[in-house]
C-alpha positions in Angstrom: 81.5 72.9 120.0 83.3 73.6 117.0 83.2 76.2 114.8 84.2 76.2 111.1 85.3 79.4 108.7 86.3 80.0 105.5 88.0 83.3 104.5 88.3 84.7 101.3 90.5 88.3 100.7 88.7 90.5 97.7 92.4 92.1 97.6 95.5 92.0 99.2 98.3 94.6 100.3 100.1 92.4 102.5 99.8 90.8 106.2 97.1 89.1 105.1 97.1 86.0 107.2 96.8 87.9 110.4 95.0 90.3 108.9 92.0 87.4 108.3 92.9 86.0 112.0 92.4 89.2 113.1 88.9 90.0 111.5 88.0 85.7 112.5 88.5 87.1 116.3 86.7 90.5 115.8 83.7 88.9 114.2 83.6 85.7 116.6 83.6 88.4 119.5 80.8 91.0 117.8 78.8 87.8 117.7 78.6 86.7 120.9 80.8 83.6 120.2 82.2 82.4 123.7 85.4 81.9 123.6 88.6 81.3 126.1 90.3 84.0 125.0 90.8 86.3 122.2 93.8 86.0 119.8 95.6 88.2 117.6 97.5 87.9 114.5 100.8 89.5 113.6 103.1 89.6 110.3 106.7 90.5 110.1 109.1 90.2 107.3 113.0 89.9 107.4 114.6 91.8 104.8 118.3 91.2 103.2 120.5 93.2 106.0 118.0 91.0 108.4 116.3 93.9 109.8 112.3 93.4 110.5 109.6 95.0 109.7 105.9 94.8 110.5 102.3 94.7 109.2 104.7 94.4 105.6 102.7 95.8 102.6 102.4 93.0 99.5 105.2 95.1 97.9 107.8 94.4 101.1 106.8 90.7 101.7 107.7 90.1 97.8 111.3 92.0 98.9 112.1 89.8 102.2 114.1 86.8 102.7 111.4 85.4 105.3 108.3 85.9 106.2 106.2 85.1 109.3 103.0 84.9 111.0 102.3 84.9 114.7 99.2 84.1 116.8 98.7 85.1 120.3 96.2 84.5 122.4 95.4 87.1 125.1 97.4 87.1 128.2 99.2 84.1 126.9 103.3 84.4 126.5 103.6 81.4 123.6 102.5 82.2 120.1 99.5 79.8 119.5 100.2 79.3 115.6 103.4 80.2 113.5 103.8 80.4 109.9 107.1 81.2 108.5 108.5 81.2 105.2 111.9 81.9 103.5 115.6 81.6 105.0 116.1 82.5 108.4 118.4 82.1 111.6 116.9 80.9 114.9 118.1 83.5 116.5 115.7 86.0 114.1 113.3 83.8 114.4 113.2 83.8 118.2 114.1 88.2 117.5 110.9 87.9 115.2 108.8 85.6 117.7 109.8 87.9 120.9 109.2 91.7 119.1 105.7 90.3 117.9 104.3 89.3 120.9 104.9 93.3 122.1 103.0 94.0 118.4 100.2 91.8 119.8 99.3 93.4 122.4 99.2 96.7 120.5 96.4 94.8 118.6 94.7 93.7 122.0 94.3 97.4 123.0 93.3 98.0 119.2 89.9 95.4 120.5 89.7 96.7 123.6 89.1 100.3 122.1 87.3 99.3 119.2 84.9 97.5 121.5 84.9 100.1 123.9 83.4 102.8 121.1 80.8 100.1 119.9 79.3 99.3 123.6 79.4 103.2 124.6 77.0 103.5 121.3 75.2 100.4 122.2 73.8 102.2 125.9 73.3 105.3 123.9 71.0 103.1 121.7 69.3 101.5 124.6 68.8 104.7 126.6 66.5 106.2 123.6 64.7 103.0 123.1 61.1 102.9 125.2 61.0 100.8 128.2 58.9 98.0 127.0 61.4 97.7 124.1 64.0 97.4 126.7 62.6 94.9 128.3 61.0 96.4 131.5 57.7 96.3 132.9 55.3 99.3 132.5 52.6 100.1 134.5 48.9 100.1 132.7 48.7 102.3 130.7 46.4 105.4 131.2 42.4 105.3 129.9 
């Protein structure tokens, strides 16, 4: 199966193309989508001296010499996608490509807790329904 998205930002400060992969894997997960694995977007800019930054605002990506885009997916040690733009070495590239894989998995435990919070609410919600909205059988009812 194959599924198809569009995107569209109503603003931007920056990081935006992870920052739409990101939400793509959040809402394909909230939805029940099944999926291999999840994945998770990371931007970092290069500035002049060559020193990176990441998760740049708009204002700091307009600043850099390069720019780039990681994907990860979970457990996985190769990005999945790249996107890079500007002047670079391939030795910041690689620097760029190896530091955002450790960002990554800051963003895996940023699911894992997010999802965490919404299924701890979810058996809240399911222990104050009624049984026969939960799916179980009740005896007859009392005349």
């Amino acid at each position: 199966a194959v599924v198809s998205t569009q995107s569209t930002g109503e603003s931007e400060d920056g990081s935006i193309l992870a920052v739409m992969k990101n939400a793509l894997c959040l809402a394909l997960m909230d939805s029940g989508v099944p999926m291999k694995g999840m994945f998770a977007g990371v931007s970092c800019v290069q500035q002049e001296n060559g020193e990176l930054f990441w998760d740049p605002t708009a204002e700091e990506e307009e600043e850099s010499t390069a720019k780039y885009t990681f994907v990860y997916e979970n457990g996985a040690k190769n990005a999945i996608f790249t996107h890079c733009t500007g002047e670079s070495s391939i030795e910041q590239f690689m620097l760029a490509l190896q530091k955002s894989r450790q960002v990554a998995c800051e963003v895996f435990g940023f699911y894992r807790e997010s999802f965490e919070k919404l299924l701890r609410k979810d058996v809240r919600f399911q222990m104050m329904l009624p049984p026969v909205i939960k799916g179980e059988i009740l005896e007859d009812p009392e005349p």
